[in-house]
C-alpha positions in Angstrom: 61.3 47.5 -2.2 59.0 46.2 -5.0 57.2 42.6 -3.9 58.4 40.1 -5.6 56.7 38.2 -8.6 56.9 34.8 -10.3 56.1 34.8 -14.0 54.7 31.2 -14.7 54.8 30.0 -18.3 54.6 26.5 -17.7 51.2 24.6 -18.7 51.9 22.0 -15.8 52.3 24.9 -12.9 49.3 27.4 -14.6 46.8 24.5 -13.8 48.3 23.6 -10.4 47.6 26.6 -9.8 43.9 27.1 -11.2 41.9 26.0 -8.4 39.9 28.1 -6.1 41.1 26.8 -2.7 44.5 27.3 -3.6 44.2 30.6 -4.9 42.8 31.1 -1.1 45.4 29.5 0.5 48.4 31.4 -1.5 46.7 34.6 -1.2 46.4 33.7 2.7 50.2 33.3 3.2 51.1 36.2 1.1 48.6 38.5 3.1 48.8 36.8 6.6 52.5 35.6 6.6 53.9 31.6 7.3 50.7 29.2 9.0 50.5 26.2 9.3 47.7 23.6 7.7 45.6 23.7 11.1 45.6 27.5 11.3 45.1 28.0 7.2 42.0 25.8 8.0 40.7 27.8 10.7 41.1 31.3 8.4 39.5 29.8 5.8 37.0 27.3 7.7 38.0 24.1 5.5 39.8 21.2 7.5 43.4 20.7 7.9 43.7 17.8 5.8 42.0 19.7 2.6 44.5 22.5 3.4 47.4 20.4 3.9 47.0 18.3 0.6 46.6 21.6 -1.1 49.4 22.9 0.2 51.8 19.9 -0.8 50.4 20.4 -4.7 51.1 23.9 -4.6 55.0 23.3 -3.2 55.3 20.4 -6.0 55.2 23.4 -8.5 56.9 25.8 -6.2 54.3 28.2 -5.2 55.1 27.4 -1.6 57.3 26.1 0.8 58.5 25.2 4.4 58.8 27.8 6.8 61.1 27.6 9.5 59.7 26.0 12.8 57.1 23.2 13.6 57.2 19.9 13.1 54.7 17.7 11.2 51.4 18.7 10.7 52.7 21.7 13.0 54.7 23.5 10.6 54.3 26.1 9.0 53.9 27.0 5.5 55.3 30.0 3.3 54.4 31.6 -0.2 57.9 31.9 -2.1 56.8 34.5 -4.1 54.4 37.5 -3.1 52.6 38.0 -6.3 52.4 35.8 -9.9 52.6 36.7 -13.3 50.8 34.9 -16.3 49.8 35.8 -19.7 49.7 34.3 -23.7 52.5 31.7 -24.9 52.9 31.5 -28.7 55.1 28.4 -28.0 53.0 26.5 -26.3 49.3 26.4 -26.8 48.3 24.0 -23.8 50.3 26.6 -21.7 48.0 29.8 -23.7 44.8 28.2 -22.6 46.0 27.1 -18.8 46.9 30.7 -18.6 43.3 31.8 -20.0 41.5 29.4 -17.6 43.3 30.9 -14.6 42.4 34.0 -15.7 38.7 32.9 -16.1 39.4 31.7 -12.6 40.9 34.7 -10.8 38.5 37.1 -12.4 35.4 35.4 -11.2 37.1 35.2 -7.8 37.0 38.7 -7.9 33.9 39.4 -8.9 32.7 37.4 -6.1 34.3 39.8 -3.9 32.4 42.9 -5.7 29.5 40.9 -5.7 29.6 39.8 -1.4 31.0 43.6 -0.6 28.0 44.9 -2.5 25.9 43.0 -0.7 26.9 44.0 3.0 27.7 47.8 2.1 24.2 48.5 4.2 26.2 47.2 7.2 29.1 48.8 6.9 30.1 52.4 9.0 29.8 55.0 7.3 33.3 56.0 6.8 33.7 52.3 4.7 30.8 52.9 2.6 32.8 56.4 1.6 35.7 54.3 0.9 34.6 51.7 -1.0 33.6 52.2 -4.9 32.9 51.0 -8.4 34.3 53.2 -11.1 33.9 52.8 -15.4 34.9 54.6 -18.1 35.1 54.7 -21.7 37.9 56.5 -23.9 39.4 56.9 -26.9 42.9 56.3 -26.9 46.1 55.3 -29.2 48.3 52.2 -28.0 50.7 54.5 -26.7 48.4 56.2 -24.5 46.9 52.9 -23.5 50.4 51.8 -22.7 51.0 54.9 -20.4 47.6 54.6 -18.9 48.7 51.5 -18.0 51.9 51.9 -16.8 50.1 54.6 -14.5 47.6 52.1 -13.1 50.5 49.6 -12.0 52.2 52.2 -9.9 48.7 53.2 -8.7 48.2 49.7 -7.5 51.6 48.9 -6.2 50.4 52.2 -3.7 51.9 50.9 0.2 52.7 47.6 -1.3 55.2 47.1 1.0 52.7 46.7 4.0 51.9 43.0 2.1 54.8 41.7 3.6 55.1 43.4 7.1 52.2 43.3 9.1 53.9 45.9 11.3 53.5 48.7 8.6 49.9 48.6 8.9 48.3 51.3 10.4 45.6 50.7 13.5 42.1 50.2 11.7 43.4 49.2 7.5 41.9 46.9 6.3 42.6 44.9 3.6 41.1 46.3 0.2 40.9 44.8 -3.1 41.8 47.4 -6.1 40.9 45.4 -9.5 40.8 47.3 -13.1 41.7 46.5 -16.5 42.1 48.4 -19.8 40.5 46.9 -23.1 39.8 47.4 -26.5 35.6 48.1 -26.6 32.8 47.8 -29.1 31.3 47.4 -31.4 31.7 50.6 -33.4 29.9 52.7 -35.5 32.5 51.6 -38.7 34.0 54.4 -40.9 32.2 54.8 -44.4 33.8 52.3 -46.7 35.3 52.9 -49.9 33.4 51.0 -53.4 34.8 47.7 -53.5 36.0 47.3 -50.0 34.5 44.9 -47.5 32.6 45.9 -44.0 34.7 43.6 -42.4 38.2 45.2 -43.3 37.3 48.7 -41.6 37.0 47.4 -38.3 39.6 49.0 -35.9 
């Protein structure tokens, strides 16, 4: 069964959303399952009050929600969806540059990850160091390739997504791994000869 995923278009729920903390605290409850404030701010070593004001701003936009059991600051918290979709809005141009500031935000986040596992790879075992990589590559592709490549990287990356949302699937000793990559349009390049008359600027792939 695929996860499921929330697209978000609105500007209002895009900035909600943009702040480190709560990026922490939805990935938590995705990855971890329904916790309470208390428990959220013993995971993520930040008190129960920061994590419970957080968590009442992300269910204002719907990102989260009551789980069943608990009481007051006892209860638990759930993400409603288990992964989040944003991108560009012609429409609305406050809503195009919430969803580019998120990404600002969620792609620094992970380099923070690359940079901290670089960092302790000497204390690693062995057998993590062999599992644990950095990969580029540069090619020379039409849209439709790009498109396929792509298409080929989501199914690479939805790989046992079903043990996100029960614990029970995962084997004795996984570990939780983060798989980032994306495909983009590089330069500069060497430009074609142009024909007499014809500007630089209009050769440019």
């Amino acid at each position: 069964m695929p996860l499921s995923r929330r697209r978000v278009t609105a500007a209002t729920d895009l900035k909600a959303l943009a702040h480190p903390l709560r990026m922490v605290i939805l990935g938590a409850l995705v990855t971890e399952g329904p916790m309470t404030a208390s428990e959220l701010g013993r995971l993520l070593e930040e008190s129960p009050s920061n994590c419970s004001w957080h968590l009442r701003k992300l269910a204002d936009h719907g990102f989260v929600r009551e789980a069943s059991g608990g009481h007051g600051r006892n209860r638990p918290w759930k993400a409603v969806s288990e992964g989040l979709v944003w991108g560009e809005s012609d429409e609305d141009p406050s809503a195009a540059a919430a969803a580019d500031a998120l990404t600002d935000l969620m792609m620094e986040r992970e380099m923070q990850r690359l940079r901290a596992a670089l960092a302790s790879r000497d204390r690693e075992p062995a057998e993590w160091r062999d599992a644990t990589g950095l990969s580029q590559a540069a090619m020379w592709l039409t849209a439709d390739e790009a498109t396929e490549l792509l298409e080929r990287q989501h199914e690479l990356f939805m790989t046992h997504a079903e043990r996100m949302r029960d614990p029970s699937s995962r084997p004795e000793g996984a570990r939780l791994m983060t798989l980032v990559g994306w495909l983009v349009p590089s330069g500069p390049h060497k430009l074609p000869k142009t024909e007499p008359g014809a500007h630089p600027e209009e050769q440019l792939p």
